[in-house]
Rosetta silent file (secondary structure, phi, psi, omega in degrees, C-alpha in Angstrom):
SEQUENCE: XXXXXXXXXXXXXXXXXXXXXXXXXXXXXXXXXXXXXXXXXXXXXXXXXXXXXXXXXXXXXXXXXXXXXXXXXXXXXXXXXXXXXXXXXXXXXXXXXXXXXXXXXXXXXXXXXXXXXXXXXXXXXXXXXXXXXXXXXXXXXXXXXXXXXXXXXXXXXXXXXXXXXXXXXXXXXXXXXXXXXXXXXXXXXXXXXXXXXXXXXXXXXXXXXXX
SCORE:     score description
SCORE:     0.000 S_00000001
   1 L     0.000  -44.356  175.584  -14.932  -35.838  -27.608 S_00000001
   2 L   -57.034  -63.581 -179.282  -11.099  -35.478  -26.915 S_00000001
   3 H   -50.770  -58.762 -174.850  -11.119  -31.923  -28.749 S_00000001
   4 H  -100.606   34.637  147.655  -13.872  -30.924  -26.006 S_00000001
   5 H   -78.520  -25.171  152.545  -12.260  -32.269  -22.891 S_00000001
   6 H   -22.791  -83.211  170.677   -9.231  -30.422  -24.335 S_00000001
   7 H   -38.706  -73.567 -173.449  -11.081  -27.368  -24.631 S_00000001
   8 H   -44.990  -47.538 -176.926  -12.944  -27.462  -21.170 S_00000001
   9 H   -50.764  -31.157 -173.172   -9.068  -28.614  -19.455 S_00000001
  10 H   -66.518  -59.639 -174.288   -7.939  -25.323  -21.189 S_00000001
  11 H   -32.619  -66.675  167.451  -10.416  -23.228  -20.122 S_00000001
  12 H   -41.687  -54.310 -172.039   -9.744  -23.969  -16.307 S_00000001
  13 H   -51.058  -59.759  153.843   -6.208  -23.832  -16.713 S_00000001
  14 H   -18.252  -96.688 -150.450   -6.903  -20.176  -18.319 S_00000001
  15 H   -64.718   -8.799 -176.711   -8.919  -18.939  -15.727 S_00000001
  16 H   -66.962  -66.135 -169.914   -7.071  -20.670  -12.818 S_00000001
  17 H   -52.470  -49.211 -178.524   -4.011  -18.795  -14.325 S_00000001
  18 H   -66.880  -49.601 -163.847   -5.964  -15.120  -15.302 S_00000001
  19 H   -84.300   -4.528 -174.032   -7.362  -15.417  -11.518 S_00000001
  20 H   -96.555  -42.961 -175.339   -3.941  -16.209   -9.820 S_00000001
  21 L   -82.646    3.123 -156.910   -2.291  -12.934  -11.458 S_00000001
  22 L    36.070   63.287  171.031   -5.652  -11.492  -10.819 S_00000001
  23 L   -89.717  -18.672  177.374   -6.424   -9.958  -14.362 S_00000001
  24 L   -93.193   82.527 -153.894   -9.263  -11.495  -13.158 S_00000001
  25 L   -66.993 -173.599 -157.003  -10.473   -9.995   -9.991 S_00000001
  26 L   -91.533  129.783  172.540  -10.923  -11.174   -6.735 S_00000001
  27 L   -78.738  145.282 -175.244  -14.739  -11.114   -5.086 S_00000001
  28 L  -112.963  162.657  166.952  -14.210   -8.378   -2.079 S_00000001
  29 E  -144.244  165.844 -171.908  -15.986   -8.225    0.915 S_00000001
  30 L  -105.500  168.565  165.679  -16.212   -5.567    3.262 S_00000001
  31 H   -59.933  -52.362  179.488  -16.142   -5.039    7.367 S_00000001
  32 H   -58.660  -23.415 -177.328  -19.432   -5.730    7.866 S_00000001
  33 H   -54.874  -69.657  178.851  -19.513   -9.100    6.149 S_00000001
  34 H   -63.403  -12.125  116.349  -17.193   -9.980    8.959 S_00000001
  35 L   116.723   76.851 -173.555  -18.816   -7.931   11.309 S_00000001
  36 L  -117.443  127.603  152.842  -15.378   -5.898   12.026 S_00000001
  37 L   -75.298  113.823 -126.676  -15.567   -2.743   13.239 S_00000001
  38 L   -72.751  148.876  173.569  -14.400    0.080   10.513 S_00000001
  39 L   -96.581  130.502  170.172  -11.350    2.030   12.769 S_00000001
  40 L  -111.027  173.279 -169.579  -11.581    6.243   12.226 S_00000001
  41 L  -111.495  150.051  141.933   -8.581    8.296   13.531 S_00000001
  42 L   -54.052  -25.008 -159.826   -9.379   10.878   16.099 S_00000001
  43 L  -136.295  148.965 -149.221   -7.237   13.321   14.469 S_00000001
  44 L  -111.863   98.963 -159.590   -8.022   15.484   11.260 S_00000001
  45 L  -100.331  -29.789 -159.019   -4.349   16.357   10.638 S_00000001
  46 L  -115.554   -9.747 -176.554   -5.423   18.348    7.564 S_00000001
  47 L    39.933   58.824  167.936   -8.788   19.546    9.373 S_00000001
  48 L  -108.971    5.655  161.771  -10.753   19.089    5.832 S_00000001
  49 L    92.204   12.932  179.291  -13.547   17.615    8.105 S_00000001
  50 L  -135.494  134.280 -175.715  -12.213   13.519    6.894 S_00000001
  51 L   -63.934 -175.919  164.101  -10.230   11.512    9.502 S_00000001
  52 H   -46.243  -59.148 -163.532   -6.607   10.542    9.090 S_00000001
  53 H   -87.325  -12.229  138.897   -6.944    7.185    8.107 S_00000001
  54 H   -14.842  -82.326 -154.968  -10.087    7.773    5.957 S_00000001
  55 H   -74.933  -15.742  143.370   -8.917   10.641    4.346 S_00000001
  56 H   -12.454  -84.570 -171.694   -5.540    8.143    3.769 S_00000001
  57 H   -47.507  -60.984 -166.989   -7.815    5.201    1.915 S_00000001
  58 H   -72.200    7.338  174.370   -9.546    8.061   -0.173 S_00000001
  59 H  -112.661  -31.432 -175.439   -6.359    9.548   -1.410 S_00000001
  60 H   -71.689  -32.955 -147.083   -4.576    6.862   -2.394 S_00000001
  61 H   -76.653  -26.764 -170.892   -7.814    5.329   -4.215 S_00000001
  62 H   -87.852  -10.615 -170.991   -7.584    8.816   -5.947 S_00000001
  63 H   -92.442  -42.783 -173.830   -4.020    8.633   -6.885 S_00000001
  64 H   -82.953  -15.938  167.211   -4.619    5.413   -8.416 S_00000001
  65 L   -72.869  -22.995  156.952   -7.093    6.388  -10.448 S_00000001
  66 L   -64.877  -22.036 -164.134   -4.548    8.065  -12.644 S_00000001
  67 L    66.396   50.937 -173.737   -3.061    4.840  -13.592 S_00000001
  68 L   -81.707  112.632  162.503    0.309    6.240  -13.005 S_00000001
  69 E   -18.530  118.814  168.905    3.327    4.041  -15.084 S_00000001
  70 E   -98.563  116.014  170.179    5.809    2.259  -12.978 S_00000001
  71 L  -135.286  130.089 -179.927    9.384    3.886  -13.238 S_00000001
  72 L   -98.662  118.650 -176.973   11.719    4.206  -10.907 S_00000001
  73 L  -141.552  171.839  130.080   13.155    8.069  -11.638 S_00000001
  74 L   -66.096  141.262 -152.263   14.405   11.099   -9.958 S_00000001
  75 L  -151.616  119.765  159.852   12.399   14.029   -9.473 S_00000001
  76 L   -97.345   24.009  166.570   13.735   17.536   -8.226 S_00000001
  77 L   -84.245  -17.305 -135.978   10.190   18.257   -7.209 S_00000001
  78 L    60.905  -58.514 -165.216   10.663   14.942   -4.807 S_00000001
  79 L  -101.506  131.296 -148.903    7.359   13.996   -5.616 S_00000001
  80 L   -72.795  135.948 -175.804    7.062   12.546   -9.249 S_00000001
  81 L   -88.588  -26.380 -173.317    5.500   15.180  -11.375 S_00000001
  82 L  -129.149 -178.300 -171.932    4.355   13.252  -14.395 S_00000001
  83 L   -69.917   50.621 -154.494    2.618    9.864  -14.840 S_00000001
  84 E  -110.482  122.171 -172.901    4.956    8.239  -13.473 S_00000001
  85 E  -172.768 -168.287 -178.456    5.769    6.154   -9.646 S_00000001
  86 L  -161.314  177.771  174.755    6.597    3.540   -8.130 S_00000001
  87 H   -58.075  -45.549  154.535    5.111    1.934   -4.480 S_00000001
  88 H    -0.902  -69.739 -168.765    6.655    4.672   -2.372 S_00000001
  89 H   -57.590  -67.434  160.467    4.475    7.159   -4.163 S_00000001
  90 H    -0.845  -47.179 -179.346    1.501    5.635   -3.392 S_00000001
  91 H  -104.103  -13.760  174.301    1.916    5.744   -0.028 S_00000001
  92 H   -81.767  -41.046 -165.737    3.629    9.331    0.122 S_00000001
  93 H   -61.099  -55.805 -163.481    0.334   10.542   -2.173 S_00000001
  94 H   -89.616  -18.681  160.190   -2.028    9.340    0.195 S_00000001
  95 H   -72.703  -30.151 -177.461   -0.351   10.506    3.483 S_00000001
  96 H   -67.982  -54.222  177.824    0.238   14.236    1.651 S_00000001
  97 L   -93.841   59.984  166.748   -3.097   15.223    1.081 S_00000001
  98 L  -148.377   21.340  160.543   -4.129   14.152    4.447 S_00000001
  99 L   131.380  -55.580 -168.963   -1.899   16.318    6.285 S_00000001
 100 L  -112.874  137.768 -171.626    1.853   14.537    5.913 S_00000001
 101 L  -101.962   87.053  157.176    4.270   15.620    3.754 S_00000001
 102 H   -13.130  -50.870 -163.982    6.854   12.560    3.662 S_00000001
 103 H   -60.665  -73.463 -128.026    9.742   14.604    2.108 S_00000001
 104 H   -82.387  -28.288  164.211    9.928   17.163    4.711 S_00000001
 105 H   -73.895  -33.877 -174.118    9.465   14.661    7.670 S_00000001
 106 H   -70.390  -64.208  142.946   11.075   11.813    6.774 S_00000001
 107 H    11.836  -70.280 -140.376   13.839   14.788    6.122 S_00000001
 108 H   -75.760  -42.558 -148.477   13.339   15.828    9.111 S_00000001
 109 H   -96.186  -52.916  161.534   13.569   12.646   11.110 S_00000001
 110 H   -20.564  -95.592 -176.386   16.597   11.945    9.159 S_00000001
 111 L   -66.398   14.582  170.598   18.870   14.420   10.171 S_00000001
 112 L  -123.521   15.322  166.266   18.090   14.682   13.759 S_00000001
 113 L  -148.532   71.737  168.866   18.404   10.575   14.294 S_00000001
 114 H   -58.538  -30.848 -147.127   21.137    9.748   11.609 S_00000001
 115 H   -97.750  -11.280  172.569   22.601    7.156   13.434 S_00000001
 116 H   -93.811    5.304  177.328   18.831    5.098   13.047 S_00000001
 117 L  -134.524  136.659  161.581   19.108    5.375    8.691 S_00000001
 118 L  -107.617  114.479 -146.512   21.971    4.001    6.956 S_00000001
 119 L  -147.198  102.191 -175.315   22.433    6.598    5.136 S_00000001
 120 L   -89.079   -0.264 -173.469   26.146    8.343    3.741 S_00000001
 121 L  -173.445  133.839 -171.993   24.332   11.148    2.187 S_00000001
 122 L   -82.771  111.001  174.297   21.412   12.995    2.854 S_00000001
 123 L  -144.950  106.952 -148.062   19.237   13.692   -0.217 S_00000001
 124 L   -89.535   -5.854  177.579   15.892   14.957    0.962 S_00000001
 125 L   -79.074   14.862 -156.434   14.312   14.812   -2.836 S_00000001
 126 L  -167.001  -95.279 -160.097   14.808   10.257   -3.063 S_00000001
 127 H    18.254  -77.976  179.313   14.735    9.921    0.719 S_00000001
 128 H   -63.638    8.742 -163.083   11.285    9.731    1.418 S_00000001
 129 H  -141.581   35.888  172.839   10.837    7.136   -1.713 S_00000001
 130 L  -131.826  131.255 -142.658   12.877    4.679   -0.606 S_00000001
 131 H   -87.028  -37.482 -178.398   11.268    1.618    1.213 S_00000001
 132 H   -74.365  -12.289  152.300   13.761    0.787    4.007 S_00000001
 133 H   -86.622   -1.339  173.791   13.669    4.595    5.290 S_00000001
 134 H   -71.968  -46.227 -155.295   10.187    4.584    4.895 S_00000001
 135 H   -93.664   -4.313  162.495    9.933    1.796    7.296 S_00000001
 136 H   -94.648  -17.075  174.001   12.605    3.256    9.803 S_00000001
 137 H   -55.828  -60.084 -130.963   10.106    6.686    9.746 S_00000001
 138 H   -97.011  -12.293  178.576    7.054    4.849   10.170 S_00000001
 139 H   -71.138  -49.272  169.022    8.676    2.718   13.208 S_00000001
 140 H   -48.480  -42.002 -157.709    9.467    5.700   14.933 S_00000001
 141 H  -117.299  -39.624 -164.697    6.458    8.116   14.258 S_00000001
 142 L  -100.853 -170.888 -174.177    3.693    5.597   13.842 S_00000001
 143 E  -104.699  110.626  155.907    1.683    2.947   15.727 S_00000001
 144 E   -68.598  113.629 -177.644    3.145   -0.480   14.953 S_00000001
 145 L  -118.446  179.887 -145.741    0.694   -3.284   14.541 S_00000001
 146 L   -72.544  149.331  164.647    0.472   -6.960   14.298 S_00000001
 147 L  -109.027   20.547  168.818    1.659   -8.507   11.164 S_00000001
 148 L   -97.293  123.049  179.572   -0.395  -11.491   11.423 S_00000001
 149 L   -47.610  -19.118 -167.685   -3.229  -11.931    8.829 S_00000001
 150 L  -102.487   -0.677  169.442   -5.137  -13.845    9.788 S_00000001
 151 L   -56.627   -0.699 -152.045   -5.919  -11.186   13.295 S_00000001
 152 L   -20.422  -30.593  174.471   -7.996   -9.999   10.476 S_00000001
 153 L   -64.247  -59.369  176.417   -9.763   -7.280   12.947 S_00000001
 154 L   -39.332  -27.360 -160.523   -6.223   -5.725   13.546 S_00000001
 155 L   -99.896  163.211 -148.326   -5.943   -4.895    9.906 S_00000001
 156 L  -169.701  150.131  174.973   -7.857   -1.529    8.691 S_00000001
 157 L   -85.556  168.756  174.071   -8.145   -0.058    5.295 S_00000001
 158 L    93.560  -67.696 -161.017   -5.798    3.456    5.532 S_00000001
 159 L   -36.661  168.211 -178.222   -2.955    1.164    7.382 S_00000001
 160 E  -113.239  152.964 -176.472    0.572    1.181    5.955 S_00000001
 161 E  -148.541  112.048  177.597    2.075   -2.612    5.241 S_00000001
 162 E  -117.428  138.956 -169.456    6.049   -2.999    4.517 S_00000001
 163 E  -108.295 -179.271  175.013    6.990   -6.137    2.635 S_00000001
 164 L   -89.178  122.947 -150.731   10.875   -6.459    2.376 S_00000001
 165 L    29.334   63.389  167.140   11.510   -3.748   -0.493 S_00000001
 166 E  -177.237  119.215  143.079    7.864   -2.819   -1.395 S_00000001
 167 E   -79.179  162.408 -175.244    5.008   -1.025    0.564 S_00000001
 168 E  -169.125  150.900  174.281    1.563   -0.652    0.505 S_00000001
 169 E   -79.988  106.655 -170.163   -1.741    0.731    1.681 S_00000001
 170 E   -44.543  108.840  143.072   -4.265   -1.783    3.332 S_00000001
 171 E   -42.045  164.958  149.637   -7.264   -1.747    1.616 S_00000001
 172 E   -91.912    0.194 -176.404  -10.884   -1.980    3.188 S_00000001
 173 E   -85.782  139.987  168.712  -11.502   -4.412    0.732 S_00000001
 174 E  -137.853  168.190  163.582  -11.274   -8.225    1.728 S_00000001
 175 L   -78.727  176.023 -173.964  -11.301  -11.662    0.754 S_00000001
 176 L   -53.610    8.078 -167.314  -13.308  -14.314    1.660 S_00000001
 177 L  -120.663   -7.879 -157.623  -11.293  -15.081    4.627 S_00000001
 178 L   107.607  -48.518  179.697  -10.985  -11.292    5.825 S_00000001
 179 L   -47.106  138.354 -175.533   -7.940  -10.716    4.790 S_00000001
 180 E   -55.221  127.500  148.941   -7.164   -7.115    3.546 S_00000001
 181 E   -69.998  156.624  159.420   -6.431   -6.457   -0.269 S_00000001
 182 E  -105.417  158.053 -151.597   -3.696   -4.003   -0.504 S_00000001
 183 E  -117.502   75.354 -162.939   -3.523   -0.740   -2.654 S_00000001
 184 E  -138.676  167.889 -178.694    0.233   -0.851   -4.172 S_00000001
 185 L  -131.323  118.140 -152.809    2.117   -0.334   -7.119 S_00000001
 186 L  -130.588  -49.180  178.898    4.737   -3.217   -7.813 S_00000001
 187 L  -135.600  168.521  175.542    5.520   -3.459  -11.368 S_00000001
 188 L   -79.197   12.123  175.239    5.255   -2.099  -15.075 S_00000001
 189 L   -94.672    4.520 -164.403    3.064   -5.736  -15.766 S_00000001
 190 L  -104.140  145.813 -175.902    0.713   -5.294  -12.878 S_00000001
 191 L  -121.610   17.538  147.072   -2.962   -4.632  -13.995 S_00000001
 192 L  -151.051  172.372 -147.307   -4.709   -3.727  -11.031 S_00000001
 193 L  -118.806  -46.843  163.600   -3.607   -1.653   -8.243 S_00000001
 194 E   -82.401   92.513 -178.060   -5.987   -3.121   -5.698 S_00000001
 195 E  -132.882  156.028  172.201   -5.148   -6.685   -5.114 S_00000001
 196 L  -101.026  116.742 -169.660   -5.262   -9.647   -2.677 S_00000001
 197 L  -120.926   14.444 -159.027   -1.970  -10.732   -2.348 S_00000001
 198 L   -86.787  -19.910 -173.176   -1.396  -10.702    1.579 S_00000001
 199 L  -112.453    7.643  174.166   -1.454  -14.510    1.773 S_00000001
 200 L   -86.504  -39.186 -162.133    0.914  -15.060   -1.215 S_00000001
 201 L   -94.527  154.607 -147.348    3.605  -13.235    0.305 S_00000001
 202 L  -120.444   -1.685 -164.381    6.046  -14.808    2.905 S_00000001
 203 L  -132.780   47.813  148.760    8.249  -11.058    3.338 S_00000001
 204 E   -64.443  154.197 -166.859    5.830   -8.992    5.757 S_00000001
 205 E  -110.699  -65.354 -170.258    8.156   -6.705    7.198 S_00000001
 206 E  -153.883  166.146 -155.456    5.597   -4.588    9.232 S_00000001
 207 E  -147.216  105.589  171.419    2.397   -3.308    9.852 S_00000001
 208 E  -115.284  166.192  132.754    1.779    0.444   10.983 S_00000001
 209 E  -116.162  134.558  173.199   -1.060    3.176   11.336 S_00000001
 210 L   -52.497  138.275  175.725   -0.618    7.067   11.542 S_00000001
 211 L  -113.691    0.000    0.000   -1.378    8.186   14.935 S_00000001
């Protein structure tokens, strides 16, 4: 009797544990379950006929589908060439083939407002792939939105979400409460890409969408 109260106490503990790191996923729900209305961008930045913040969600989802390694490397392409990233990429991957090319804007933005990045040296290949100029870029150029979670309407798959050193792409997927999963890449241990994690962490930074 002892051996299966053992057993059963194990089990739970297991899956309590497999479901906390989520090896185990998460049940998702969608906008309608909540009866949230899905947000489209007005603007086609890439004119492929898919809005901005669509054609966002469906590029990163497509990026991730490689299962790309997490390493933090140098690339004198900029943009990591082999299977290889880190969260940055993620979020550069799914704004480039939807019209913005990080490097050359963030670049861009760089040298003509130095004095907003602290920054002794200008290197436009690592720039764009670094999280605290991502989040002086996206302050600048994009529409800053609420970072409270539980506003649950405010949050949109396609959005950008900076944690204090680590970004990520909002899912459309949610939990039972609303709250967004997010679409990130955090370590070489993590074993899904899409997870909900929005109410573990205590370091939102920010909350933007491309306008």
């Amino acid at each position: 009797m002892k051996n299966i109260i053992f057993g059963i106490f194990l089990f739970f503990f297991l899956f309590i544990i497999l479901y906390y790191f989520q090896i185990i996923p998460h049940k998702s729900y969608d906008n309608s379950y909540f009866q949230i209305s899905t947000y489209k961008s007005s603007v086609d930045k890439d004119r492929d006929g898919v809005d901005d913040q669509t054609d966002i969600l469906l590029n990163v989802r497509e990026y991730i589908s490689t299962k790309p390694k997490y390493k933090s490397k140098y690339y004198v392409s900029g943009y990591p060439d082999d299977s290889y990233g880190v969260c940055t990429d993620v979020v550069a991957n799914g704004l480039l083939h939807a019209g913005y090319d990080l490097m050359e804007l963030v670049n861009q933005d760089i040298i003509e407002n130095k004095e907003e990045y602290n920054i002794s040296i200008v290197d436009k290949k690592i720039d764009f792939r670094r999280v605290v100029n991502l989040n002086v870029y996206f302050k600048r150029n994009a529409i800053s939105l609420t970072t409270d979670i539980s506003d649950i309407s405010k949050w949109q798959g396609g959005d950008i979400v900076v944690f204090q050193n680590h970004i990520a792409i909002v899912s459309d997927k949610r939990n039972k409460k609303g709250i967004p999963f997010v679409i990130h890449h955090a370590s070489p241990y993590q074993v899904r890409y899409e997870e909900d994690i929005l109410e573990k962490r205590n370091d939102i930074v920010a909350h933007y969408r491309i306008s």
